[in-house]
N, C-alpha and C positions, 0 to 999 in steps of 0.2 A: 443178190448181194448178201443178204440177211443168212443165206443158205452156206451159201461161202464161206463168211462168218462165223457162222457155226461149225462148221465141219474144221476150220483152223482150230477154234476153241479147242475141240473134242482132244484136235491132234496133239496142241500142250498140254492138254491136261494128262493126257496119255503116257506124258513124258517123266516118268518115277523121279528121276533125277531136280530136272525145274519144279517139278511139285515140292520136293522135299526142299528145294533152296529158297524156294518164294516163302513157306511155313516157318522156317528158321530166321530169314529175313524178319518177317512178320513179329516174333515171337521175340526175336533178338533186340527191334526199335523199343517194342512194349515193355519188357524186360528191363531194360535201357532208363527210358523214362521212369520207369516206378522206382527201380532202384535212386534216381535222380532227387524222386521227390521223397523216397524214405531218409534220403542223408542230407535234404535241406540244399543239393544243388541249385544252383539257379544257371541255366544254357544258355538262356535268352535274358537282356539288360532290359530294366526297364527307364524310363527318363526320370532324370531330377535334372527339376528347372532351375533356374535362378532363382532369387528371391528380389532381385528385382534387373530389369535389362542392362546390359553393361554399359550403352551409350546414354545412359540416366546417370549415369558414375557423376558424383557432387566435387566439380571443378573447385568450386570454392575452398575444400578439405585439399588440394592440393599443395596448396602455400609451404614453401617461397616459389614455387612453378607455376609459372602461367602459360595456360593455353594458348596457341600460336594459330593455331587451326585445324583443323575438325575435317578428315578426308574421310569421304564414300564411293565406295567400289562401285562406279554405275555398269560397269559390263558386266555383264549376266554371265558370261562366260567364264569370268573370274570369278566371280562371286562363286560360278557351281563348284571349281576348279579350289577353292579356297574352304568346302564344304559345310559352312555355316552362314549365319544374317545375323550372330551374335558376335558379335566383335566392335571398336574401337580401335583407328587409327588417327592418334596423336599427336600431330608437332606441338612440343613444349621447351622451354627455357627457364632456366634456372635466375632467379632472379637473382641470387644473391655472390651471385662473380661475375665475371667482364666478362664482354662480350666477347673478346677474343681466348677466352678458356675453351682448352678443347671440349669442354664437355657442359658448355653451356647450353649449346641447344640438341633436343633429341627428339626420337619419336618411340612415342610406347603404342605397339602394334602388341593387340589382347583379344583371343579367340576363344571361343568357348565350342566344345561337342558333348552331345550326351545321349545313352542310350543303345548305342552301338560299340561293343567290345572289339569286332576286328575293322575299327577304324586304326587308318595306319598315321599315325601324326607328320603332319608337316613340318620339316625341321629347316634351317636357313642352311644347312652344309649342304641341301640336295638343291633346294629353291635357288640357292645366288647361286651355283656353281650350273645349274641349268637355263640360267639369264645369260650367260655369257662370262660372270665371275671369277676372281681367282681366291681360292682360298690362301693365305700364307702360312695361316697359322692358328690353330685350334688346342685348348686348353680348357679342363677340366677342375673348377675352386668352388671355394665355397664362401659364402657369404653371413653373417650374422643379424638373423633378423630377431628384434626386440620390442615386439608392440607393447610391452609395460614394463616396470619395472622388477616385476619377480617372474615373467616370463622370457625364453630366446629360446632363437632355433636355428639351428645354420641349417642354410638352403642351397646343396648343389647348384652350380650353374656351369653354363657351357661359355668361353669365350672368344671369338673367330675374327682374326681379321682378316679383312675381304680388300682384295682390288678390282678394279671395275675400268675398263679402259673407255673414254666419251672422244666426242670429238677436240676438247681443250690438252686430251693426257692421261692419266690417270687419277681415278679417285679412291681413297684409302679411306676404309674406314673402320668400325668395333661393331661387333654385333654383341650381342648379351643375349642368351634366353633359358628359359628353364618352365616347367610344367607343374599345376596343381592336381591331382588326380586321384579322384579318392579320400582327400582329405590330407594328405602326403606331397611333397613337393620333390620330384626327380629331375634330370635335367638328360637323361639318355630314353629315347623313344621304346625303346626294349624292353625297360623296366618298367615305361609307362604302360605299357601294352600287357604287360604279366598281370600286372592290378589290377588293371581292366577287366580280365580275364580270368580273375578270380574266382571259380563256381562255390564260396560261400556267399559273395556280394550280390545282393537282387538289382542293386542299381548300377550304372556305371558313367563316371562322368571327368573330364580332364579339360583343361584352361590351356595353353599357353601362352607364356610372358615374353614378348619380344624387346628388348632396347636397343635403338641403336644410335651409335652416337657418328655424326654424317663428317665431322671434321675432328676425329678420333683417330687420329695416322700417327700422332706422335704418342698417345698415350700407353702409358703401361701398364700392365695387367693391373696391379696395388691401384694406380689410376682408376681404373676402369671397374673395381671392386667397388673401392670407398665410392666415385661416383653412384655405383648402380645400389649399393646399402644405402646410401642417404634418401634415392628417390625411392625405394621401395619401401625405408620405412614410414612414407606418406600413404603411399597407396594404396599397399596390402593391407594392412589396418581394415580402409574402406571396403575392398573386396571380400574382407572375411567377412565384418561385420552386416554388408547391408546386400551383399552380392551373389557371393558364393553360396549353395547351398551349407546346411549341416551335416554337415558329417562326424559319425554316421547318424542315418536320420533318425528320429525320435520313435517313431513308429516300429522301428527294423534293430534296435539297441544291438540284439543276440547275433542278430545274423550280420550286422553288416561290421563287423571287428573288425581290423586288420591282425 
């Protein structure tokens, strides 16, 4: 065997052509990375963690919302399929309208990934419409977010309304979402993924924000805004401050710009 072996060896090497392409090969990867590390690339992400786990998020700081209940993904299958163990799923209520406002009760579903650039984001136009879903209606706003008062930011979001057939008829409802990534907030997976993929960034990392509102059939977009600005300027506040990493990080000033 060993002789055999050998005498194939001899035969490739013998071959001018594969010799010359495996050297170039060779020469090309090396080449590749130096150049990589002379211009401050970075190929490969490395992680940035929270600064502390989402399901520690201080309920309390939510007010006039209260927690409703506190759901966990027990199937393994989902959970792989969901690709994170950082997340938060929420039923909450607004305390301060009737019970009968379409947007008084909701769920904020909050996912975190980091580390990996060609992660491809979960977005609710592929997830509900692969449940069985109907889309009717998707639109692209933006929102104004103001956590003091000499700061704001408007934050693209996406807004989808879904139908859903059960055994009672149909259920209508609003989905809300948008992404933190980088330190920047997009609300189209594309743009999220370019940031990601940034080769001046060493680290890479993105959040998304889900809302949805389960008896949101009559509301309108303006609806669906103001709601989702009121509750966000509770949360996010929380998120920046005790959650989300820094960006960019203290250590990386130079390199991690956008």
């Amino acid at each position: 065997m060993q002789r055999y072996l050998t005498e194939r060896l001899k035969r490739i090497l013998q071959d001018k052509a594969f010799v010359i392409c495996m050297i170039c090969l060779v020469l090309g990867a090396s080449g590749f990375e130096l150049c990589a590390q002379i211009l401050g690339l970075h190929l490969v992400k490395e992680r940035l963690e929270l600064q502390k786990p989402l399901d520690e998020l201080d309920e309390s700081r939510l007010l006039p919302y209260r927690v409703i209940y506190k759901e966990k993904i027990e199937n393994d299958d989902v959970l792989t399929e969901l690709g994170t163990e950082d997340y938060i799923q929420w039923y909450i209520e607004d305390t301060e309208n009737q019970e009968n406002d379409s947007a008084h009760y909701m769920t904020l579903f909050i996912t975190y990934y980091t580390g990996d650039p060609d992660q491809v984001p979960h977005i609710p136009d592929i997830c509900y419409v692969g449940g069985g879903s109907t889309i009717n209606q998707r639109t692209e706003r933006v929102l104004t977010f103001s956590p003091s008062d000499t700061m704001s930011e408007e934050i693209p979001i996406r807004i989808l309304d879904i139908s859903a057939k059960n055994s009672i008829g149909e259920n209508r409802q609003k989905v809300v979402y948008f992404f933190r990534v980088n330190g920047s907030f997009e609300c189209q997976r594309n743009k999220v993924r370019v940031i990601l993929n940034n080769p001046f960034n060493k680290y890479a990392f993105f959040c998304k924000i889900e809302l949805t509102f389960p008896y949101g059939k009559n509301m309108t977009d303006e609806e669906t805004i103001a709601a989702t600005e009121k509750l966000s300027q509770v949360f996010l506040p929380v998120l920046l401050e005790e959650h989300w990493p820094v960006w960019p990080p203290d250590s990386d000033n130079k390199d991690e710009n956008q």
